[in-house]
N, C-alpha and C positions, 0 to 999 in steps of 0.2 A: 829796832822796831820800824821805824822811817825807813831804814832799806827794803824790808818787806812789802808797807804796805805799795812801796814806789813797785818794784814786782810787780806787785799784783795787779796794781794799775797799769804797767803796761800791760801786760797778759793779757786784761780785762778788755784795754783799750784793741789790742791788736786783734782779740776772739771777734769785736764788733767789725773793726773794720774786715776783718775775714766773711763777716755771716752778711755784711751790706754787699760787698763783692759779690757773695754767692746771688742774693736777692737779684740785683743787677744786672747778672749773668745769666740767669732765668729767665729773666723777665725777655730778655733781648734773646733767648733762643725761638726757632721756630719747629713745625711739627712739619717732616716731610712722609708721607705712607704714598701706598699705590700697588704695584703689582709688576714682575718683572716676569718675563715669559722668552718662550721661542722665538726667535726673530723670522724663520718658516713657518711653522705652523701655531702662534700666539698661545699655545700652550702655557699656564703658567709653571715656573721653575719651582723646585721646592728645594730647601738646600741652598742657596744662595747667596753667600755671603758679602754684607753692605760693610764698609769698615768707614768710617769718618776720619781721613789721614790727617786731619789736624788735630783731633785729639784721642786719636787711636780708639773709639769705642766704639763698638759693631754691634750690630743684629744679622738673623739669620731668617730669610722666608719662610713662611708657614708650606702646609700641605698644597695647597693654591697657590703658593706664588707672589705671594700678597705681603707687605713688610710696612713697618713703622719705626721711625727714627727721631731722634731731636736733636738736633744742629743748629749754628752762629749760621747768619746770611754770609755769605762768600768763604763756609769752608766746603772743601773736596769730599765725596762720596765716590767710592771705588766699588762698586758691583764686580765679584769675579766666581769661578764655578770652572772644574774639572772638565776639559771638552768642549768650552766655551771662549770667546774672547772676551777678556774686561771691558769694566767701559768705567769711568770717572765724569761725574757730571756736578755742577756747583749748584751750590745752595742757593735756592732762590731768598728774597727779601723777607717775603711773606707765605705762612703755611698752606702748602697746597698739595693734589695727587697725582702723580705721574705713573705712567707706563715705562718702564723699561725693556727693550728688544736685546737680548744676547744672539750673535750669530757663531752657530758653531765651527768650531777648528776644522779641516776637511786637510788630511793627512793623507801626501801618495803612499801609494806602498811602495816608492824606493826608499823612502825618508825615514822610515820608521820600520822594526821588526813587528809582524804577528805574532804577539805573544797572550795569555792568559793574564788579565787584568791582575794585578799583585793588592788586593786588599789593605796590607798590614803597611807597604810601602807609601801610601797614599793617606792611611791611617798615622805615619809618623812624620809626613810629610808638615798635615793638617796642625797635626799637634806640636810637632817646631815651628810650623810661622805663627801661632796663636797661644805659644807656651804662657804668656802672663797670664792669660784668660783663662785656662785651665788652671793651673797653679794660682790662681786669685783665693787667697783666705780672706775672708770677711771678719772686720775687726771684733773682738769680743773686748769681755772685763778685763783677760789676763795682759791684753796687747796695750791699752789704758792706761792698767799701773806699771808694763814695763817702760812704757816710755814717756809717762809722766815727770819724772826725774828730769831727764835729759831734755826733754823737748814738752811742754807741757802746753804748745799750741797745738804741735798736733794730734797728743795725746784728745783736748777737749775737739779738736773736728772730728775723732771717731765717735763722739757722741752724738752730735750733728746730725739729725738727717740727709742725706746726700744724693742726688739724682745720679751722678757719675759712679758712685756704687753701688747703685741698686741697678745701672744699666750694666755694668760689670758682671754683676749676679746673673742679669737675665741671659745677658749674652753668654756667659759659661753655662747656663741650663741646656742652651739652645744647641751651642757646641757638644756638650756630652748624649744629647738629646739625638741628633741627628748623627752623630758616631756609632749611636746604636743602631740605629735606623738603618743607617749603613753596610753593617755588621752580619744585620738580620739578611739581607739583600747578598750580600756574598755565601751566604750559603745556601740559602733559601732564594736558587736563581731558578727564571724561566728553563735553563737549558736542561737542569738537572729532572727537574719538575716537568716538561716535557716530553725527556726521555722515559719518565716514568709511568705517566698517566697518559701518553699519546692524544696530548690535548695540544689547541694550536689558537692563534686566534681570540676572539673574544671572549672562547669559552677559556682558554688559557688564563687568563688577565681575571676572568671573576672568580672560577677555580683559587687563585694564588691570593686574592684580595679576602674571597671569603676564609680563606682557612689559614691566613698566614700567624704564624707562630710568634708566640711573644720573645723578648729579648731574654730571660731565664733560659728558657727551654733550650737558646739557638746556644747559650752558652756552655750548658750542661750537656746535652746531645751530641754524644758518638755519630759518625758516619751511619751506620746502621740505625741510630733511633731517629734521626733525620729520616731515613727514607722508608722507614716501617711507619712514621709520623705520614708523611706523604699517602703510602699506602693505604694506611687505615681512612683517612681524609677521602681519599679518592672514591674507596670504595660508600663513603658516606652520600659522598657530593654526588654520585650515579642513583644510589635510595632514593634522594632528595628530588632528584629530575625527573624518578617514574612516578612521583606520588601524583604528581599535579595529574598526570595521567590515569591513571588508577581512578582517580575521584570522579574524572569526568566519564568514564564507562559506568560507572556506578548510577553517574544522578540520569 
């Protein structure tokens, strides 16, 4: 019985000094947000990927360009992006907002072949340097009592609330979130879209903004239901442009 209850008193002892640590470590992180863009034309990025190299947890920028993180004062932040050069910039003390400028890669054509963008390669590129993130299971009840037995501090930290996985979680939403996004964009490109509707330009860009297709569709859709989708769209998008017309001979 006295060897038990000694157990439990460490367990007990070592859960608190775990949950002071976490308190401590909170306390002393800071909040970095801001906005990362073109370094030509201050466009913001979207798609963007921030990783914190000291404790490998990342975010990904919104549709603007615009990101939030929380970090130790003096760890490393890596900004990197397809077509772009990285940049790493340290933590400052205290929470603040910053701009970030990526400048892009500018590749001769002796260096590299003209080839067709390969999707699925850049797709598996993504998901082996970020494989834990993807593959992140979020602890349940069954993960608790397996490993209660054996290890029964860290079984009670999956009880825990946890900033570092609940920032895991976000960052795999964001990851599979912007894979899609991605996805949508390799089939549903300007060029195809283009060729079809002889549209160029800014009417090109609202054309494709307003009628772009959700991530099911782009999954399920043959070649052909892709471009009779396009079609029918288009022929919509032309309706839509003489109506305003139409009205004003009328009044």
């Amino acid at each position: 019985m006295p060897r038990r209850i000694k157990r439990l008193s460490g367990s007990i002892g070592a859960l608190c000094f775990y949950l002071f640590f976490c308190l401590q470590h909170v306390h002393a992180q800071v909040k970095v947000s801001g906005m990362v863009a073109d370094g030509d034309n201050r466009t913001g990025l979207p798609g963007v990927t921030i990783i914190n190299k000291s404790t490998r947890s990342g975010t990904i920028t919104n549709e603007s360009g615009r990101f939030s993180i929380d970090a130790m004062p003096g760890d490393s932040l890596e900004f990197s992006m397809l077509s772009y050069y990285g940049k790493i910039l340290p933590v400052p003390a205290t929470s603040m907002f910053i701009n970030v400028y990526l400048s892009r890669r500018v590749f001769g054509l002796q260096q590299v072949n003209i080839r067709a963008k390969d999707y699925h390669q850049d797709s598996m590129s993504v998901r082996d340097e970020y494989r834990k993130y993807f593959n992140y299971h979020k602890p349940g009840a069954l993960d608790v009592l397996k490993t209660l037995p054996s290890n029964p501090i860290t079984a009670l930290t999956y009880l825990v609330p946890s900033k570092a996985r609940k920032r895991k979680e976000h960052f795999q939403e964001q990851l599979v979130y912007w894979e899609k996004e991605k996805f949508i964009d390799h089939r549903y490109n300007p060029e195809l879209v283009e060729r079809m509707t002889k549209l160029n330009g800014n009417d090109l860009d609202t054309f494709m903004h307003r009628y772009r297709p959700g991530y099911q569709f782009i999954m399920d859709a043959t070649e052909y239901d892709l471009m009779l989708y396009i079609k029918q769209s288009f022929e919509q998008y032309k309706l839509e442009k003489t109506m305003p017309a139409k009205k004003e001979e009328e009044n």
